[in-house]
N, C-alpha and C positions, 0 to 999 in steps of 0.2 A: 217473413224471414225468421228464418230460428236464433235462437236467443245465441248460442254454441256455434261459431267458425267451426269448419274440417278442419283437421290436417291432411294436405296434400302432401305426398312426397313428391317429386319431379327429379326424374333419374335424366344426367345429363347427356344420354347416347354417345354419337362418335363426335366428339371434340374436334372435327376437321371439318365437320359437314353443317350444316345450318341448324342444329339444336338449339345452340346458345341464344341465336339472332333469336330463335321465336319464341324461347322462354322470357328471355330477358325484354323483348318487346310485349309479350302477356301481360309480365307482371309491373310493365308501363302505367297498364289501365289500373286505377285508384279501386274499380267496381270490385275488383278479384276481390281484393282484402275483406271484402265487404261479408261476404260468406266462409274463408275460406284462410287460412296462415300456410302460404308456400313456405315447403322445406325441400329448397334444390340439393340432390346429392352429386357431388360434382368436384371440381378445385377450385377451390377462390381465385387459384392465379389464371387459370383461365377464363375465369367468371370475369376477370380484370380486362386480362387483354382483350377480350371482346366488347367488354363496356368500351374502352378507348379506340376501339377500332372503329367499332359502330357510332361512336361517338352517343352513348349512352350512359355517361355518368351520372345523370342527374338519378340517376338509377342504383339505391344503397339497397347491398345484400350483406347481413349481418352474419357473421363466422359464429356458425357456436362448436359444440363436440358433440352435443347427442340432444336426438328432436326435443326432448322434455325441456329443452330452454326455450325450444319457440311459443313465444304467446301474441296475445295482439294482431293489430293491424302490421306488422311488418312481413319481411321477406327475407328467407334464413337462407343459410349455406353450408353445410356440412362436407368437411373435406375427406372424399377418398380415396384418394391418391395421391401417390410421392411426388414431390418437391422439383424433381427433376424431369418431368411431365413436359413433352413440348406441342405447339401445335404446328402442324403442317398443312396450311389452309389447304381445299380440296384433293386431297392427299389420303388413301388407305394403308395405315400404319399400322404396325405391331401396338404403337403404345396407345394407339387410342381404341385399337380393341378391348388391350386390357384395363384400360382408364372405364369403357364402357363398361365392361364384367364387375366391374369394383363399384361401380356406382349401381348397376340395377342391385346387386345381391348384397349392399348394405340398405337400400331401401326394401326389398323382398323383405329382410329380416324384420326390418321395423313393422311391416307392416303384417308378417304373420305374429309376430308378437302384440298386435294390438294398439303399436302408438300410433298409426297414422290409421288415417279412415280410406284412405284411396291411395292409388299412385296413377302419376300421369308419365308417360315415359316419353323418352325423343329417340330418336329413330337412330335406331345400329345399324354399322356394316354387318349384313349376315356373316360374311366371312372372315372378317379380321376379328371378329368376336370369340371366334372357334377357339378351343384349348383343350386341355385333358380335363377343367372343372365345367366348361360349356360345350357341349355335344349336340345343338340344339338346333334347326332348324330359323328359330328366331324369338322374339318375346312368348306369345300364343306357348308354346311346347313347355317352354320354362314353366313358366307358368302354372302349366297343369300338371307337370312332375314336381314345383313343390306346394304347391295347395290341393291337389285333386289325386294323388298317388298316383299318377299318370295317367287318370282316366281323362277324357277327353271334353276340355270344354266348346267352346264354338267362336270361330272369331266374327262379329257381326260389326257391319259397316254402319255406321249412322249418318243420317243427316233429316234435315227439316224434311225432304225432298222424296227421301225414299229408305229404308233399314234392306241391307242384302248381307246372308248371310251364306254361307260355304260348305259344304258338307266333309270335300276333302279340302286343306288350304296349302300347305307349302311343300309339295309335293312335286317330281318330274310330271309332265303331262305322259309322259308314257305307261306312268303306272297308274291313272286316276283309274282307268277302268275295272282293274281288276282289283283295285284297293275300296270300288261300290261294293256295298253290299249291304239287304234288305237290312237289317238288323241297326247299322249305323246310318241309316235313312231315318229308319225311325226313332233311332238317337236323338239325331240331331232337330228333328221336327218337336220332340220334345223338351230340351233343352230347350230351342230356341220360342216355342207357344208360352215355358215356365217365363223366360226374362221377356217376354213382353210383356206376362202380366205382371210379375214381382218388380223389374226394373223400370218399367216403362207406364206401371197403370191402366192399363188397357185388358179392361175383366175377361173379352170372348173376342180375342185377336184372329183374324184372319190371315193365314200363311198360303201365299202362290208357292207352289214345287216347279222348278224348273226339269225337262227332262235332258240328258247327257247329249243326246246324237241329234245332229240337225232336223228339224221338222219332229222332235222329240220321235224320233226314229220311225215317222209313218208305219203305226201298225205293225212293225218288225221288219220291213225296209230296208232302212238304214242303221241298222242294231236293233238288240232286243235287250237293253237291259231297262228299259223303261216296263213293257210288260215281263221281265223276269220280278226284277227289285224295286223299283221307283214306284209304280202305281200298286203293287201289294203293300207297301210300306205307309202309303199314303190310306188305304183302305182300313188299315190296321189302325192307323192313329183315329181316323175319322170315326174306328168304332169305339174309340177311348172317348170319344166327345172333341174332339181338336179339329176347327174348324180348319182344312187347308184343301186345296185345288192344284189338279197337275192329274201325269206328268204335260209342263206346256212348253212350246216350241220357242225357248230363249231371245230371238230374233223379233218374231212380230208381237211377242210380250211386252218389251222395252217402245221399240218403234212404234206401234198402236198406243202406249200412255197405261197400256192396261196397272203397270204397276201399282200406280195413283187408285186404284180399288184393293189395296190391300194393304195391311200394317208392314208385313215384310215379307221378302222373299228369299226361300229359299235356294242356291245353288249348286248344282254340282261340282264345281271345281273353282278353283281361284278364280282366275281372269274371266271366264263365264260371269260371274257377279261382280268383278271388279273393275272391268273394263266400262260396262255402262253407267257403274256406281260414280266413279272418276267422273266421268263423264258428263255428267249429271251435279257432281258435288265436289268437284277438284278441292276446290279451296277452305270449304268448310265439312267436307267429309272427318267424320274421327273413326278408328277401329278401338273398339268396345271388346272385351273376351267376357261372352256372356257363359254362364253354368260353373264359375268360380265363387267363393263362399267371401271373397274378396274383390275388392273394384277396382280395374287399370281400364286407364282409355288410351289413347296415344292419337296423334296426327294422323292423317289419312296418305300422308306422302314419304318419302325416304332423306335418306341425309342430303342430298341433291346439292353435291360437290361442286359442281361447276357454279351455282351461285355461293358458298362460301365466302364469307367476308367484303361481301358487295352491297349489302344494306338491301338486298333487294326482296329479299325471303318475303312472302306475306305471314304472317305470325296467326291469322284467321283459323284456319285448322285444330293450331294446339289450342290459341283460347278458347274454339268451342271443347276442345275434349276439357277442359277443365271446367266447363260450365256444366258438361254431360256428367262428369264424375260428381259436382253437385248434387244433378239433377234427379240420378241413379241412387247417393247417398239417401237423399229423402224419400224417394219412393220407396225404397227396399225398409224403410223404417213405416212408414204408411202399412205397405204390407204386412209387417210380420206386428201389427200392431193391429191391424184386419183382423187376422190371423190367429191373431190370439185372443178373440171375443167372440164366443161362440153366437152374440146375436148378428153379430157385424156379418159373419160368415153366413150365417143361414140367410143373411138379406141378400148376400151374393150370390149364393145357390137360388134363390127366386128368380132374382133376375136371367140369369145363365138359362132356368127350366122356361123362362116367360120366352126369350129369345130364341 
């Protein structure tokens, strides 16, 4: 254990939907503290109402006005939002869109400016979030418009179980096809080989490639963008040294187990990866946006309105993203501590040439 807590920031999503319940049940567990000083950005008076509703007072979050007060084993609150803020249990609202905008993009700040070391976020409405300052599809876009200049990082699914990551993610399914292309395959195959071995540790990771069209298009069959973009893409990298396999037929990849031989897999579209991913790791799935210079994890599920205010949320999810954003914290300081000893590195390069 390192000597030095995180700072976590934890943006409190939509204020209608089940954020509160799973943060405020996280930071139940004494263990957090142990690594780590949460800083919820959020309103205290909702922080409140939901402590009394859930019947979780034994639960103190501390108000301060900016992260630099948080120290120690406690658990902070940073208010931001006005006074007259209401909640509307499972309810999508104007104010809790804009509650939600207000709390990610005062932690964003904090955390491009270097006070916090991660951020863990709870789950927005995509659409009540909408405004003239958010344009954005969801966290992931944000994101990489303000740490990446809009260049594209990767949303990657985690769990004990199985990593799946996306090539296209929140997009119409009408347009995935024509938004492939060879170029952003091999984006993404690279992005995602870098954070397995800077985030994850893992020196000569192996990536499964899934292909787009059923039976990964039998030979040009059932589409050909597998042999137009998929497997040139795949060939490409494989001559760069990136160990990955494809394009493979989605269906009896999952169902056969085959996953379980590889570090991650790659996707072509959301639910292609997401639906088995769920499936597989509902409850303690976290989404990771890997190829950011910064670390956010988030829960693997949505605001999930219809349990609001019912105590019944399981809170497993966010605690694992905040154990990930840890766990990510140390590694990526491992690495670039690697990285930065040219004997260290030459032992890795042996090993890499030995395998």
């Amino acid at each position: 254990m390192e000597d030095k807590r995180m700072i976590i920031g934890i943006t409190h999503g939509d204020i209608n939907g089940i954020g509160y319940e799973v943060i405020l049940k996280t930071l139940l567990e004494n263990h957090i503290f142990e690594f780590c000083t949460p800083v919820v950005y959020g309103s205290p008076k909702v922080a409140s109402y939901y402590r009394k509703t859930l019947n979780l007072e034994q639960l103190s979050l501390n108000t301060i006005s900016h992260v630099g007060e948080a120290v120690g084993k406690k658990g902070y609150i940073i208010n931001c939002n006005s006074d007259d803020i209401k909640v509307d249990l499972g309810k999508s609202t104007e104010i809790a869109g804009v509650a939600s905008f207000q709390a990610l993009e005062a932690a964003t700040r904090d955390l491009a400016a270097g006070k916090l070391d991660a951020i863990v976020t709870a789950p927005i409405n995509k659409k009540n979030i909408q405004s003239s300052t958010f344009t954005f599809p969801g966290h992931t876009e944000y994101l990489e418009q303000t740490f990446n200049d809009g260049k594209q990082g990767l949303m990657l699914m985690v769990s004990d179980v199985v990593r799946v990551a996306v090539v296209t993610g929140h997009i119409p399914v009408s347009q995935i096809a024509t938004s492939l292309t060879q170029s952003l395959i091999e984006d993404k195959i690279r992005v995602l080989n870098h954070s397995l071995q800077e985030d994850f540790g893992i020196i000569r990771p192996r990536i499964a490639v899934l292909g787009l069209n059923p039976h990964a298009g039998d030979e040009g069959i059932i589409g050909n963008e597998e042999q137009k973009m998929i497997a040139p893409a795949i060939q490409k990298c494989i001559e760069e040294g990136i160990i990955c396999v494809g394009p493979l037929p989605a269906d009896g990849f999952f169902g056969a187990g085959s996953f379980t031989s590889y570090d991650a897999v790659l996707a072509m579209y959301h639910d292609q990866g997401l639906i088995p991913f769920k499936t597989l790791a509902m409850d303690e799935g976290v989404n990771f946006t890997a190829g950011l210079p910064v670390i956010r994890t988030s829960p693997g599920h949505g605001t999930a309105y219809a349990l609001a205010g019912q105590n019944t949320a399981s809170e497993a999810s966010f605690r694992h993203a905040m154990f990930l954003a840890y766990d990510i914290y140390k590694n990526r300081k491992a690495y670039n501590e690697m990285m930065a000893n040219p004997l260290k590195s030459s032992q890795v390069s042996k090993v890499n040439s030995i395998e």
